[in-house]
N, C-alpha and C positions, 0 to 999 in steps of 0.2 A: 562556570561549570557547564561543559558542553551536556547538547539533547541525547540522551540516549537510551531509546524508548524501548529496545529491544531487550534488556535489561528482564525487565518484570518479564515476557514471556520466556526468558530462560531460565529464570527461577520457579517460572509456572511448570516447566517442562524436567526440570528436576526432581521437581515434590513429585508430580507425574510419576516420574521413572524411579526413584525410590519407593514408592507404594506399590506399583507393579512386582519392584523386586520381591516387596513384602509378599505381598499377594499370592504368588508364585512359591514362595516357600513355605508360606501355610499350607497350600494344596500338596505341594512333595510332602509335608511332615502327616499332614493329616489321610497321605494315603499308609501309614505306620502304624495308623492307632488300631491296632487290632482288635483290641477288645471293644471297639467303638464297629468295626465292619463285623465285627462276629454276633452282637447283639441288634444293631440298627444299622445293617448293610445298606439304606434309603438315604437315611441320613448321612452317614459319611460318604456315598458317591455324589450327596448333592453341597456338601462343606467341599470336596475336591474338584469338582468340576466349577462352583461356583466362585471359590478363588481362584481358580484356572483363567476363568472366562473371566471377572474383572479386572484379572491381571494384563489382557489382551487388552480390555476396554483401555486400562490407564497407560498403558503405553501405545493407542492410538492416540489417547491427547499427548500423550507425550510428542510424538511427532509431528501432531498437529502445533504444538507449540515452537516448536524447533524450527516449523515453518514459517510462522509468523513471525519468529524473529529474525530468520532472514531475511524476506522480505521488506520487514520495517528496515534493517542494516542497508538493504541496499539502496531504498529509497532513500534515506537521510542521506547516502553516500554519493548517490545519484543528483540529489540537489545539490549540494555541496562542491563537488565537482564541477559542472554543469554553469553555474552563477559564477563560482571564481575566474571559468574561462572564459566567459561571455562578458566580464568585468574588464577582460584585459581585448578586446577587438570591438568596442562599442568603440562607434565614431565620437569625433567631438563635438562636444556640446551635449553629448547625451550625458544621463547620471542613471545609477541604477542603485537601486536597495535591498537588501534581502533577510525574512523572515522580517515584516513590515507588521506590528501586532495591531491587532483593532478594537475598537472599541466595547466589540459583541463579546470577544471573546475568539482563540483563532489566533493567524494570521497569515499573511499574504507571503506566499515563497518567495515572490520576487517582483519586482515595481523598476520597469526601465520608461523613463522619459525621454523623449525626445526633443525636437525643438518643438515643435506643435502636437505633440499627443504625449499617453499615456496610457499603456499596458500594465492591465494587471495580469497577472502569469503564475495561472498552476502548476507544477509540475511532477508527473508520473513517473515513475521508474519501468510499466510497463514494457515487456518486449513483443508485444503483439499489438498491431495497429487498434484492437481490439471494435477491430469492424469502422471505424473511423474514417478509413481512405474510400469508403463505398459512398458516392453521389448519393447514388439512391436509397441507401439504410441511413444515411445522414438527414437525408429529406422526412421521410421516413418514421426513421427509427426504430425501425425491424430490422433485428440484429446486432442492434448499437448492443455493445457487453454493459450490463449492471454497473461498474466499474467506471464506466464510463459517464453515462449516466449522472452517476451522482457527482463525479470531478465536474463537470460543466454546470450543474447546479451549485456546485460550492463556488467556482468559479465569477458565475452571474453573484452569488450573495455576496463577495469580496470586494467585486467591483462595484456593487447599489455604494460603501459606505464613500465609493468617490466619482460619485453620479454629480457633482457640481460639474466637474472637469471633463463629464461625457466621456469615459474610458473605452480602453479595446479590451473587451474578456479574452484571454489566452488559455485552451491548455496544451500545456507542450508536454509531448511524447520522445525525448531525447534518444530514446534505447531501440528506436523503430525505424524503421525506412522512411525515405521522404515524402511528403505527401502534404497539403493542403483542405483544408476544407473546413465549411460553416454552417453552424448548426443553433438555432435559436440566439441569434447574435456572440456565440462564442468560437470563434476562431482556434482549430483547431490543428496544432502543427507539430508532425512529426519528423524526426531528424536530428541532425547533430547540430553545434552552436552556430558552424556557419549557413547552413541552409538556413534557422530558426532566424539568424540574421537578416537575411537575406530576406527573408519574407517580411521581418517585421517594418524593412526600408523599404519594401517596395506598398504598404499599404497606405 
């Protein structure tokens, strides 16, 4: 059964947007009840404005929802992509694996071996370098994006369970411009599969 985790935020984003709808039509019906604005005119502008206003609310989660599932779609789609083609222009003698599960719980997007090394390899769907290509916010870490952030820390945790084999932490940035750089021993590369190549052979 393939992973398809966008799933549940689109169902999230439906109950969303049916209860808006609901919402919205209490407020239209309850601006009718005239005997209700003719006795307690307070009360029925705040049953109408009230379902007005949560009706706004549930259709910002609504969209909110809708975004996260894209997001998640494109990421899943983005590894997937990304691994199958890097599968097919690994030199020889390499082997590569992907969605590698662990023992914590997780798992690893992708595991390429070499003849003498081993990469473990996050990877983002992000389209913004997400401050990464700057020396100096790499050094730093003013301006590193949150995001970013925590991919390098999951990254480092992925790689501790194959600290026998002394790994290279990766997070790879597929959807971004080319660019290099390292940041608390995780190696940070952005670009398409052959630049990502190209770097992983020259280290």
């Amino acid at each position: 059964m393939s992973f398809k985790p966008w799933r549940d935020d689109l169902r999230e984003a439906v109950t969303f947007l049916v209860l808006s709808i609901v919402l919205a039509y209490l407020g239209y019906r309850a601006m009718n009840w005239t005997w209700l604005h003719a006795h307690k005119p307070i009360t029925a502008d705040t049953i109408v404005f009230g379902c007005w206003g949560m009706s706004m609310l549930t259709l910002y989660y609504t969209k909110q929802a809708v975004k996260e599932a894209y997001y998640r779609f494109r990421g899943i789609s983005t590894e997937n992509k990304v691994t199958n083609n890097i599968q097919k222009i690994l030199p020889e003698g390499w082997a590569c694996q992907q969605k590698v599960l662990l023992p914590s719980g997780g798992d690893v997007d992708l595991l390429i071996r070499t003849t003498d090394e081993l990469f473990v390899i996050e990877i983002k769907s992000a389209t913004t370098t997400w401050g990464c290509d700057s020396f100096f916010r790499m050094k730093t870490g003013i301006g590193i994006h949150t995001k970013a952030k925590k991919a390098m820390q999951q990254v480092v945790r992925n790689a501790s369970h194959f600290a026998d084999q002394e790994p290279v932490a990766v997070l790879w940035l597929p959807l971004t411009k080319k660019f290099t750089q390292t940041r608390h021993n995780v190696l940070v590369i952005g670009g398409p599969q052959s630049y990502f190549l190209k770097i992983v052979q020259m280290h």
